[in-house]
C-alpha angles and dihedrals in degrees: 000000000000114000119244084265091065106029087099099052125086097250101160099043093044082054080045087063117027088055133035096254133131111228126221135180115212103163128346130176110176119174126164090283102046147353119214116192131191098208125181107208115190122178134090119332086242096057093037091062090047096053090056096045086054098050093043080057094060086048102256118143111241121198119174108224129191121256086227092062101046090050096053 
């Protein structure tokens, strides 16, 4: 869940590059008061952890979700 100060930066392409880490956009609904996006992150377990610490710094929520769920 990013919070309405970040909903208009590139937050996903700017984790696609700081970190080697593949992008992908399961779900998303985004309005003026908060964006909630559903990301599939594949790369290493390191960078993946990474990605996410660095994301939680910026203040977005981060819950991990089973594949399973997203897919059904």
């Amino acid at each position: 869940m990013f919070p309405p100060r970040l909903i208009q930066q590139p937050i996903i392409w700017e984790l696609g590059h700081k970190f080697e880490l593949v992008t992908n956009v399961r779900q998303a609904s985004v309005n003026d008061e908060i964006g909630i996006v559903c990301l599939e992150l594949e790369g290493s377990p390191i960078e993946v952890e990474a990605g996410i610490k660095w994301l939680r710094t910026l203040g977005v929520n981060v819950e991990p979700v089973e594949l399973s769920t997203v897919e059904s």
